[in-house]
C-alpha beads as a LAMMPS data file, in Angstrom:
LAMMPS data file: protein, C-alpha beads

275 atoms
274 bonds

1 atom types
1 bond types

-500.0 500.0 xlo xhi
-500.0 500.0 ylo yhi
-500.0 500.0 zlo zhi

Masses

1 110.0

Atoms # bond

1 1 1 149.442 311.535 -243.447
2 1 1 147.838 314.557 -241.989
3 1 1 149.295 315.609 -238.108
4 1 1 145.403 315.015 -237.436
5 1 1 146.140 311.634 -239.259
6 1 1 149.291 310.801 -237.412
7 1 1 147.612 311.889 -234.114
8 1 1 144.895 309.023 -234.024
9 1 1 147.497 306.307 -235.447
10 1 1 149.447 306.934 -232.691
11 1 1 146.735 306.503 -230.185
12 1 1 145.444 303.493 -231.936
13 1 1 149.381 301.968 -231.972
14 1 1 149.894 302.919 -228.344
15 1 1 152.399 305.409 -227.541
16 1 1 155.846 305.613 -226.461
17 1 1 155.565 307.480 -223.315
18 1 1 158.952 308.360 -220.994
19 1 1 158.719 309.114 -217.625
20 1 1 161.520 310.460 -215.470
21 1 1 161.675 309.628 -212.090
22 1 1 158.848 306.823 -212.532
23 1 1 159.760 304.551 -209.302
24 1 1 158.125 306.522 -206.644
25 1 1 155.473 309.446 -206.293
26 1 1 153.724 311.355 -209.023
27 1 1 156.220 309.566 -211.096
28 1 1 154.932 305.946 -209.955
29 1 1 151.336 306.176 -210.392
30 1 1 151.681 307.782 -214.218
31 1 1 153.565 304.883 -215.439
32 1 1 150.295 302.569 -213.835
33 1 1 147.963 305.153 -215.165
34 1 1 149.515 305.325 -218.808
35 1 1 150.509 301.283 -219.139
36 1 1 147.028 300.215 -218.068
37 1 1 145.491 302.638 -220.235
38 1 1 147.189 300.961 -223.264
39 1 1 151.009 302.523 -223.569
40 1 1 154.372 301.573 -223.886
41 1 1 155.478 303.121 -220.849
42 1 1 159.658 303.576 -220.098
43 1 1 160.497 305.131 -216.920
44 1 1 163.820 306.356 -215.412
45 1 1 165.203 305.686 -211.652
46 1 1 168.796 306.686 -210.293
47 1 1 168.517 305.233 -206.622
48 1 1 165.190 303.749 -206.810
49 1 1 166.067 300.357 -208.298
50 1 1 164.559 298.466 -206.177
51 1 1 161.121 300.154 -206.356
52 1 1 161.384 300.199 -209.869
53 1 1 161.791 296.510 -210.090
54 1 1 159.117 295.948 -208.027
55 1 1 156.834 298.105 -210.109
56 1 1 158.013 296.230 -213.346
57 1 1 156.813 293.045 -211.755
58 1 1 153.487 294.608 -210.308
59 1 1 152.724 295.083 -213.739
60 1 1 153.978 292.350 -215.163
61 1 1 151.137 290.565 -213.054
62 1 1 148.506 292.450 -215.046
63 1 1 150.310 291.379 -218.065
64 1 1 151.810 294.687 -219.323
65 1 1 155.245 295.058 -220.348
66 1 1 156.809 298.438 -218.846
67 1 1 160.696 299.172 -218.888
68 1 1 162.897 300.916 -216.210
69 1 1 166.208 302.600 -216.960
70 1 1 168.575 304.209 -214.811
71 1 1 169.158 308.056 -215.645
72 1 1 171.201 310.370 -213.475
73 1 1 169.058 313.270 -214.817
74 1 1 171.179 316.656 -215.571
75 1 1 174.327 314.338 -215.924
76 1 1 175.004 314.580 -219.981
77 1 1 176.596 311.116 -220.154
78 1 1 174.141 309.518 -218.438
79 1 1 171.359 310.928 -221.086
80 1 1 173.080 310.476 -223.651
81 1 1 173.275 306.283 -222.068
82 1 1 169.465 306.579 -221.727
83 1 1 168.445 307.770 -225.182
84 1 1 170.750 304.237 -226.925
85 1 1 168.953 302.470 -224.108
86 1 1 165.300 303.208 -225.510
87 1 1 163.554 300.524 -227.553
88 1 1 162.178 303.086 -230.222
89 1 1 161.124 306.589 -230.472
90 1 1 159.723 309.041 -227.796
91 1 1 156.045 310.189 -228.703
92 1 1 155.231 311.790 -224.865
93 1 1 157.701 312.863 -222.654
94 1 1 156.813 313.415 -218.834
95 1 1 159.333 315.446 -217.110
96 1 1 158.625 314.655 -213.904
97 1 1 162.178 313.636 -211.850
98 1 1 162.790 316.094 -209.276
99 1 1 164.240 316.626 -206.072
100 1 1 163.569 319.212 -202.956
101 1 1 164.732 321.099 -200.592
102 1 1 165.821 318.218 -198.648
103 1 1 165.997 315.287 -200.731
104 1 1 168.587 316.985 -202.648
105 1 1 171.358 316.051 -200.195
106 1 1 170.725 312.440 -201.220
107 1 1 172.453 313.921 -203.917
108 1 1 174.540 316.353 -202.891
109 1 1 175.401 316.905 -198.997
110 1 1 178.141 319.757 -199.648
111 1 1 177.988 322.954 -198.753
112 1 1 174.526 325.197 -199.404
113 1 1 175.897 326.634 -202.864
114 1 1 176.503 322.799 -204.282
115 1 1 173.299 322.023 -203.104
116 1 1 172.068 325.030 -204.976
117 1 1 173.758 324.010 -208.218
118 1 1 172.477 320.405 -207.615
119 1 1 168.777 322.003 -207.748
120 1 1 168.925 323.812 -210.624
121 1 1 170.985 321.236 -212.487
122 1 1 168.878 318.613 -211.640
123 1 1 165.012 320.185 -211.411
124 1 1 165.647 322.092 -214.960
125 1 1 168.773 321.890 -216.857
126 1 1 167.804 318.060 -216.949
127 1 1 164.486 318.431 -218.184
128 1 1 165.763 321.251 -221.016
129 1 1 168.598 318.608 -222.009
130 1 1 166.185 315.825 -222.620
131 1 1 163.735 317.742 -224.042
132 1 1 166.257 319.006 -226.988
133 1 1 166.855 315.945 -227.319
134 1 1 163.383 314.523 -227.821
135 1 1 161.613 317.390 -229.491
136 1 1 162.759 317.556 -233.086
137 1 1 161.512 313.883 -233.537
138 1 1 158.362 314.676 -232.275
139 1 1 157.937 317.009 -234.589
140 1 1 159.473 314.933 -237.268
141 1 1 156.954 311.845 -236.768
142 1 1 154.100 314.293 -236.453
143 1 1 153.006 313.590 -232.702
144 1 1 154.375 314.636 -229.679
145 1 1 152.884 315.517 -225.597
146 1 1 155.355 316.951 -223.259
147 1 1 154.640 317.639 -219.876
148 1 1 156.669 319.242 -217.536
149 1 1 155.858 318.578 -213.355
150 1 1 156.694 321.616 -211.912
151 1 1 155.041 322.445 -208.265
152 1 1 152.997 325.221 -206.717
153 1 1 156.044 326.743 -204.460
154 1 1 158.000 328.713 -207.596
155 1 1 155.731 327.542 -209.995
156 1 1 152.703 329.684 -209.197
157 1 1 153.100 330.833 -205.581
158 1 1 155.778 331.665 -203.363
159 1 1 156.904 329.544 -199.932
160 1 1 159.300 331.746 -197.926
161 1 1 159.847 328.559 -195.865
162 1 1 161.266 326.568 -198.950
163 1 1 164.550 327.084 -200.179
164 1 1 164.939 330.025 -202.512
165 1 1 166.998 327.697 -205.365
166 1 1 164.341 325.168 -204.997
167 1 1 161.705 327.155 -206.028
168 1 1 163.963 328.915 -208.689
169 1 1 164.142 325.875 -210.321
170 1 1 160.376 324.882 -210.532
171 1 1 159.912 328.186 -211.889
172 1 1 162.687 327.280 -214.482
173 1 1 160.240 324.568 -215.680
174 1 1 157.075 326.980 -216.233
175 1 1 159.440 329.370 -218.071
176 1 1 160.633 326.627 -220.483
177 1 1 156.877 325.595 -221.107
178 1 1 155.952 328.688 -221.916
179 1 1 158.677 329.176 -224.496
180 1 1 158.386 325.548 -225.410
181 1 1 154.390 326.349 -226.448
182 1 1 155.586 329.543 -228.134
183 1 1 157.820 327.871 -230.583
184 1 1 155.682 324.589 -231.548
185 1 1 152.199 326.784 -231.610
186 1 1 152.430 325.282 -235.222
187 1 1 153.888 321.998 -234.194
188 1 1 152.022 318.869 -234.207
189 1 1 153.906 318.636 -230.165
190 1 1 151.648 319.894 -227.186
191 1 1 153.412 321.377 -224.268
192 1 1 151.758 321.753 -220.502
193 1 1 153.048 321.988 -217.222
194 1 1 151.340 320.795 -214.213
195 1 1 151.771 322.454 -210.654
196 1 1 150.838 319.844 -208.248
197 1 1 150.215 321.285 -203.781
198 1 1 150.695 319.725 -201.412
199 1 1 150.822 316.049 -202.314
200 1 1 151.441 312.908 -200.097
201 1 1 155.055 311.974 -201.233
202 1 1 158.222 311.012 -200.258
203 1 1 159.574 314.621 -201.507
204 1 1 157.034 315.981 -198.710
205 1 1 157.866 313.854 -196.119
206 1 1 161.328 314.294 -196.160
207 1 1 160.863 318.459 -195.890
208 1 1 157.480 318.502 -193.589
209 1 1 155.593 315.959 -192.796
210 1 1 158.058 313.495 -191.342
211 1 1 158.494 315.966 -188.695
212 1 1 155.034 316.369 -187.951
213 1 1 153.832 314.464 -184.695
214 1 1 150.234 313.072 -185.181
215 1 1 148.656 315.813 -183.608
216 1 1 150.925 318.427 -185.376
217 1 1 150.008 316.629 -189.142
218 1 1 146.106 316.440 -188.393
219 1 1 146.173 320.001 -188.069
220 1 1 148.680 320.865 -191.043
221 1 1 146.410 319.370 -192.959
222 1 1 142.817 320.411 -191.604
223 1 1 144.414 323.705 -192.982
224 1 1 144.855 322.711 -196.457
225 1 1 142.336 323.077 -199.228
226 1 1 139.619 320.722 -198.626
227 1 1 141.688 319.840 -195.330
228 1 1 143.421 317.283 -197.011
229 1 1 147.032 315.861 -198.855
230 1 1 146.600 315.143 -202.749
231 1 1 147.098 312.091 -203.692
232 1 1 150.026 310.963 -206.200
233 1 1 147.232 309.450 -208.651
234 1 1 145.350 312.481 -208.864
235 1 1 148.220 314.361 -209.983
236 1 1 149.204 311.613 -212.659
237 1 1 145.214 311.524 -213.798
238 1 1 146.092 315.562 -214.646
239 1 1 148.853 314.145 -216.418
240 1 1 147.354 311.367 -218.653
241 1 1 144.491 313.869 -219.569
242 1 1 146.559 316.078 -220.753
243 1 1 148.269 313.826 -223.241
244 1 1 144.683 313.274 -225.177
245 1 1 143.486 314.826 -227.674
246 1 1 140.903 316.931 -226.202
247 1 1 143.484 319.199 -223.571
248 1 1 144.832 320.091 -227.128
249 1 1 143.307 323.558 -226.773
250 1 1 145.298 323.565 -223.326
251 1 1 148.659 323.841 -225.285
252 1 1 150.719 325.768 -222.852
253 1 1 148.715 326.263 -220.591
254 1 1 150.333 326.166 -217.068
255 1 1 148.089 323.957 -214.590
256 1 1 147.452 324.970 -210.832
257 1 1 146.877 321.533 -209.291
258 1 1 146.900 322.560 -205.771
259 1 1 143.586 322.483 -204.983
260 1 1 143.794 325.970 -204.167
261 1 1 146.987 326.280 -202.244
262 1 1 148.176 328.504 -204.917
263 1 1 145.514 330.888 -204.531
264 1 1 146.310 330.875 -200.681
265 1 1 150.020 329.894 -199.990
266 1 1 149.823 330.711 -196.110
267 1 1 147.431 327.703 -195.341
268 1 1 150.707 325.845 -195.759
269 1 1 151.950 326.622 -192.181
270 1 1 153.529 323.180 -190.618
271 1 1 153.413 325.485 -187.555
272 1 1 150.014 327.054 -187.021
273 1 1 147.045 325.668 -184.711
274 1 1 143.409 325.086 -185.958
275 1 1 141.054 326.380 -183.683

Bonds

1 1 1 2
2 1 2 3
3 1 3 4
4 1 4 5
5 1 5 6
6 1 6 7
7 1 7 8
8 1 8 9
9 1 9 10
10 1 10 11
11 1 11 12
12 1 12 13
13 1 13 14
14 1 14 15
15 1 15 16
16 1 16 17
17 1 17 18
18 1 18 19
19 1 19 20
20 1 20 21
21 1 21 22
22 1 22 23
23 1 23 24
24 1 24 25
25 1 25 26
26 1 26 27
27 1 27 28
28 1 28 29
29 1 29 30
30 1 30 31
31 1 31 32
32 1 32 33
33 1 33 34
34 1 34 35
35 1 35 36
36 1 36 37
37 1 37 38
38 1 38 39
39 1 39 40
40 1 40 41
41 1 41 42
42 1 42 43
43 1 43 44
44 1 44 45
45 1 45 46
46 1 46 47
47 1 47 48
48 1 48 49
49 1 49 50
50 1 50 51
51 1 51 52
52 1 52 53
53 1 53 54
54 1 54 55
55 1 55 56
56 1 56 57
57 1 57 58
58 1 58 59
59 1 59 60
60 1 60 61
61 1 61 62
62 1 62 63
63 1 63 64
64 1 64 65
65 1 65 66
66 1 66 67
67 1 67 68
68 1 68 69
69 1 69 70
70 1 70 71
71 1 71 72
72 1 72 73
73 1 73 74
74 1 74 75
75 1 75 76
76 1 76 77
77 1 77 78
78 1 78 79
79 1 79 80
80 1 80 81
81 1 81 82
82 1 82 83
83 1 83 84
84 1 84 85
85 1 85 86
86 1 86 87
87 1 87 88
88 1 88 89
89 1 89 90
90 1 90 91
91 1 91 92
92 1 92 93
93 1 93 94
94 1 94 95
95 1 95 96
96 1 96 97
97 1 97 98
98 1 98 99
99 1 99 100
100 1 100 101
101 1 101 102
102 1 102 103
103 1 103 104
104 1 104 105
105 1 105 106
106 1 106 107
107 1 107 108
108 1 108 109
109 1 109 110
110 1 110 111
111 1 111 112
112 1 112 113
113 1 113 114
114 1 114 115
115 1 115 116
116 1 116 117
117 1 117 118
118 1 118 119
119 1 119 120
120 1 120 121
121 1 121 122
122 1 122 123
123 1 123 124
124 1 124 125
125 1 125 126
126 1 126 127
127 1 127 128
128 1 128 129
129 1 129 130
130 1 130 131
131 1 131 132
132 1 132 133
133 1 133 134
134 1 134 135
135 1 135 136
136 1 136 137
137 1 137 138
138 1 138 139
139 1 139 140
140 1 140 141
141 1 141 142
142 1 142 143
143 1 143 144
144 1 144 145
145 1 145 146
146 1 146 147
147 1 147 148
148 1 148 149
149 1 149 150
150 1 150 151
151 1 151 152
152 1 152 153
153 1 153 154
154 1 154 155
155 1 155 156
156 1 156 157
157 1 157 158
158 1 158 159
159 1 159 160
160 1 160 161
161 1 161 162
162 1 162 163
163 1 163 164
164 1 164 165
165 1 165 166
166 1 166 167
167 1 167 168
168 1 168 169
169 1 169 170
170 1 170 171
171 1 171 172
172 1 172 173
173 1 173 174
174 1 174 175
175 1 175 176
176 1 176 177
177 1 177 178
178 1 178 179
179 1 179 180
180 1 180 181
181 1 181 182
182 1 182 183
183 1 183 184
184 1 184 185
185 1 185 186
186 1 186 187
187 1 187 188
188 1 188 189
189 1 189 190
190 1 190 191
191 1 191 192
192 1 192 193
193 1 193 194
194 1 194 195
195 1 195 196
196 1 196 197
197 1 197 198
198 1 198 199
199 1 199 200
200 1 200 201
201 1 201 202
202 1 202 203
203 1 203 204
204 1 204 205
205 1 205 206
206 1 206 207
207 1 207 208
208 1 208 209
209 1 209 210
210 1 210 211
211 1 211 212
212 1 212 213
213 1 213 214
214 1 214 215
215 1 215 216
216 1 216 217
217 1 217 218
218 1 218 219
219 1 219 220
220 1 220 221
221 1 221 222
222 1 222 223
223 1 223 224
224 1 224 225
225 1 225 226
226 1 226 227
227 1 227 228
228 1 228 229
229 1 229 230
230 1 230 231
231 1 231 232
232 1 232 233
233 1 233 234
234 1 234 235
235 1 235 236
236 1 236 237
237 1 237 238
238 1 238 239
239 1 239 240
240 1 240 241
241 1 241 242
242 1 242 243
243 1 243 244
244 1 244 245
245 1 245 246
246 1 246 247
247 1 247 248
248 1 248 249
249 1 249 250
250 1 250 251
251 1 251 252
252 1 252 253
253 1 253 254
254 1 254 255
255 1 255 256
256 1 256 257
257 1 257 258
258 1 258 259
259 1 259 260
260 1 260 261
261 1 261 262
262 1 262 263
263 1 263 264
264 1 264 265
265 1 265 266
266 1 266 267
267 1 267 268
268 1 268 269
269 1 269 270
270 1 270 271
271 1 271 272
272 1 272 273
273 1 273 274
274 1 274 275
């Protein structure tokens, strides 16, 4: 079978598709968007259970089967639990599990260098581990998407507000997609990443906008591009398209999906006034 071949029998079949952090966010509405659009879709969790289960049974309604499994991403035991866990092989990978400058002390609540570690460990030594571990299959079968959800503050603009290991670590991710692209540009595996803004998440409120009175939000975000947040299904729309076989010319191409915020990091000011 030809990798064009083995491309469209995959898409006939329905994929595999993994999803890291798939019980909230970005993470959430790409398991809907790739289940309902005719894939097996497996996500991870680590304190989300309870979302997760209630996102199994959402779509369970709809009748489609997804799977949740707990993953302590950037923990090598608990990967190594994940990958017996899985029902079958891995055709797209969606590294999307992440944590910020805040929610990282979920995590960790030591001292600012643990926290550091935590980030880095976490946000892209994770990521890297499962994606060794996933590749050479991929490229074994003949198929493979993986994209890695990085974010606009390290990935293509800088935030002096955000914490410096934060943003190292998104910036980890572009790095290892551009390498990743470099060394399957013969490979029947595609490799993006995708740089969301300023999204309405959990990850955002716990760093800006649940401190924001409602005065104080209305004008953070009359400031954004297109005065607005992005919404989490927008993001995973990027996603999905990038997984078919017409973004294949995209293959490594790093996507700015900030609506513009990358272009002009100082409209994200918490702190200024519109007038």
């Amino acid at each position: 079978m030809t990798e064009r071949e083995a491309g469209h029998d995959r898409r006939r079949r329905g994929r595999n598709v993994l999803i890291t952090g798939g019980s909230s966010g970005i993470g959430r509405e790409a398991v809907r968007r790739f289940a309902r659009e005719g894939d097996t879709a497996w996500f991870t969790y680590l304190t989300g259970a309870q979302r997760a289960g209630a996102l199994v049974a959402e779509l369970a309604v709809e009748g489609i089967d997804v799977s949740a499994f707990e993953l302590s991403q950037g923990d090598w035991d608990s990967h190594e639990r994940l990958l017996a866990a899985l029902p079958g092989p891995v055709d797209v990978l969606i590294n999307n599990a992440a944590v910020g400058s805040k929610t990282v002390e979920v995590y960790e609540r030591g001292p600012a260098h643990r926290r550091a570690a935590a980030l880095h460990q976490i946000n892209s030594v994770g990521p890297l581990w499962l994606t060794q571990q996933l590749l050479p299959a991929m490229a074994e079968h003949g198929y493979g998407k993986i994209v890695n959800v990085s974010s606009v503050g390290g990935g293509v603009a800088s935030f002096p507000e955000f914490d410096l290991a934060d943003g190292m670590s998104k910036a980890a991710l572009v790095q290892m997609t551009r390498q990743l692209a470099v060394e399957t540009v013969h490979s029947p595996v595609d490799v993006f990443a995708v740089c969301p803004g300023a999204v309405e998440t959990a990850m955002l409120s716990a760093s800006v906008l649940g401190r924001l009175s409602g005065p104080a939000r209305e004008r953070f975000e009359a400031r954004l591009p297109k005065g607005r947040l992005i919404q989490a299904s927008e993001v995973a729309d990027v996603i999905w398209w990038l997984c078919t076989d017409q973004a294949r010319i995209l293959h490594g191409a790093v996507i700015d999906a900030s609506m513009g915020l990358g272009l002009a990091p100082g409209l994200f000011d918490p702190h200024a006034t519109v007038h």
